[in-house]
C-alpha positions in Angstrom: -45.6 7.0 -14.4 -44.5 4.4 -12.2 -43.0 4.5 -8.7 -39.0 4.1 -8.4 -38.3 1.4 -7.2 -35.9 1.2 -3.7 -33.1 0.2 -5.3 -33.4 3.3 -8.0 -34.0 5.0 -5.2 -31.1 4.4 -3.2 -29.0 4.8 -6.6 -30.0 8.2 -7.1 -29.2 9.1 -3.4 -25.7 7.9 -3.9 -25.6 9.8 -6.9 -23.2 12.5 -5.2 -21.5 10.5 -3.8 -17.6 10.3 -5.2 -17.0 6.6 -3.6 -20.2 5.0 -5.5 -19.7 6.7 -8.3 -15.8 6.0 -8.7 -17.0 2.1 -8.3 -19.6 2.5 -10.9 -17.3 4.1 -13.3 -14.7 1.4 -12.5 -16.7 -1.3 -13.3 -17.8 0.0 -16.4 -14.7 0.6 -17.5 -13.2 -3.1 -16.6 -15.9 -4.2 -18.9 -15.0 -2.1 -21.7 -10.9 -3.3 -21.0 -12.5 -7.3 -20.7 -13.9 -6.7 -23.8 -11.0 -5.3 -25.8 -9.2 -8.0 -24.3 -11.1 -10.7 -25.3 -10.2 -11.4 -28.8 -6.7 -11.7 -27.4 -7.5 -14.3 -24.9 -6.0 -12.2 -22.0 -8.0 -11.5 -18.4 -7.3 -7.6 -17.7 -5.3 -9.1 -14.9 -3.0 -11.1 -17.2 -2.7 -8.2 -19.5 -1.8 -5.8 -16.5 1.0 -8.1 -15.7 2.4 -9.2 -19.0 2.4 -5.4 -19.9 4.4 -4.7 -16.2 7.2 -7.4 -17.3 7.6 -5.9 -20.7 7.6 -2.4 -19.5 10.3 -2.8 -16.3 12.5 -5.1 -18.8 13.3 -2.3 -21.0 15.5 -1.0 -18.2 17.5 -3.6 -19.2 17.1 -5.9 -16.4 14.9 -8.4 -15.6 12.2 -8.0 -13.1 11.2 -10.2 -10.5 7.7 -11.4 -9.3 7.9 -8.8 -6.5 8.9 -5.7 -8.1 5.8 -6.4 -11.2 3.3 -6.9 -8.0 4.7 -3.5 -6.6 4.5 -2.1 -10.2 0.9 -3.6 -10.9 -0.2 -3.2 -7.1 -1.6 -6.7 -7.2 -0.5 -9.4 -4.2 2.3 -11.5 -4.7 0.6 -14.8 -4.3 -1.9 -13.8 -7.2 0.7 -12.4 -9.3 2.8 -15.6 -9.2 -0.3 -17.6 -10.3 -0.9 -15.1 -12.7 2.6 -15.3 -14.5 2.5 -19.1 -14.2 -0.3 -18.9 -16.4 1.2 -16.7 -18.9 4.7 -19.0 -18.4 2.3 -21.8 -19.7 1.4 -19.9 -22.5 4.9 -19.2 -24.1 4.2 -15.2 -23.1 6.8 -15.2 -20.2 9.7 -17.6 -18.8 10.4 -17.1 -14.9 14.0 -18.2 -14.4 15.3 -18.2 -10.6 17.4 -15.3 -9.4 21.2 -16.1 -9.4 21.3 -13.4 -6.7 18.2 -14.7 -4.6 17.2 -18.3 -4.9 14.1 -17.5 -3.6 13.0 -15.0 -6.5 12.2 -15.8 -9.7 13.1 -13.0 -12.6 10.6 -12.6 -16.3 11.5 -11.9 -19.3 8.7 -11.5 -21.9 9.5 -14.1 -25.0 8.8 -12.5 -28.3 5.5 -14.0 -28.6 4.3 -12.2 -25.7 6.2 -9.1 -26.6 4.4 -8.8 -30.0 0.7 -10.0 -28.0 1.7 -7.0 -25.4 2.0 -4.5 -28.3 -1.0 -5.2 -29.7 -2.9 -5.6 -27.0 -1.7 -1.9 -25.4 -2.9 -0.5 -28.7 -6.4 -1.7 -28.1 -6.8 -0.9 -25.0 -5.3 2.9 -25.5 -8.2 2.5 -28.1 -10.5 0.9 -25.0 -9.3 4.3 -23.2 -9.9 6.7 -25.4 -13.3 5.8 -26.4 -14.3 5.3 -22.5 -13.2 8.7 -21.7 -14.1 11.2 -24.7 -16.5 12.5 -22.8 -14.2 13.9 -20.4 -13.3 17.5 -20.8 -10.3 18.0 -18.6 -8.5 14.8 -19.2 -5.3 16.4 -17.7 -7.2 17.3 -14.4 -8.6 13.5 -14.5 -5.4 12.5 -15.0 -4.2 14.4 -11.9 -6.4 13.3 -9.8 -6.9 9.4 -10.1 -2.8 9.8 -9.7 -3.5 11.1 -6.4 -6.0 8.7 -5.4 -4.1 5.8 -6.5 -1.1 6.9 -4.8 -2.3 7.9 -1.2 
């Protein structure tokens, strides 16, 4: 039987450790999200964002680049690249506010409606596989809400 190595070592000491094991988690379940993403050509970032527009637009209004970073907790700069990039794929346009020069308001296009759609249904899929395992998935629920949120 060999010797564990430091590294091992130092994994199984961080073992009970809720921070370490929260980023471990995380990690694998971005993989699991890249992957389910993949076949749609989406980063989990895009996806997060082009699923933000087309969830605040169904309160009838447009959003603005502000209000989807505030909804997606992502920075502004980023999330401006971000929804350039989608722009340039025919998923979103980004028209300037008539109220506010300055701001620019989405609205998901059909193609990226319909790619949204399917692409929430595969990673509800992503979801549920990653976290069968869990028995309480209301108290899970509960408590990443109160992390994310603090």
């Amino acid at each position: 039987m060999g010797q564990a190595s430091a590294a091992e070592r130092a994994a199984a000491e961080l073992g009970g450790s809720p921070g370490f094991l929260l980023w471990r988690t995380a990690l694998r379940w971005q993989r699991a999200i890249v992957a389910a993403l993949r076949p749609f050509g989406l980063t989990h970032v895009q996806f997060v964002l082009l699923v933000s527009v087309w969830w605040l637009s169904r309160s009838g209004s447009p959003p603005n680049q502000r209000q989807v970073a505030e909804h997606a907790s992502t920075d502004v700069m980023m999330t401006s690249q971000v929804l350039r990039a989608l722009e340039a794929r025919g998923l979103v346009t980004r028209a300037t506010d008539t109220a506010d020069a300055r701001a620019k308001r989405l609205v998901v296009t059909d193609a990226g409606a319909g790619l949204a759609a399917r692409a929430v249904a595969v990673v509800e899929t992503a979801d549920r596989e990653f976290f069968a395992g869990v028995h309480d998935r209301d108290d899970l629920v509960a408590t990443l809400r109160a992390l994310s949120t603090r």
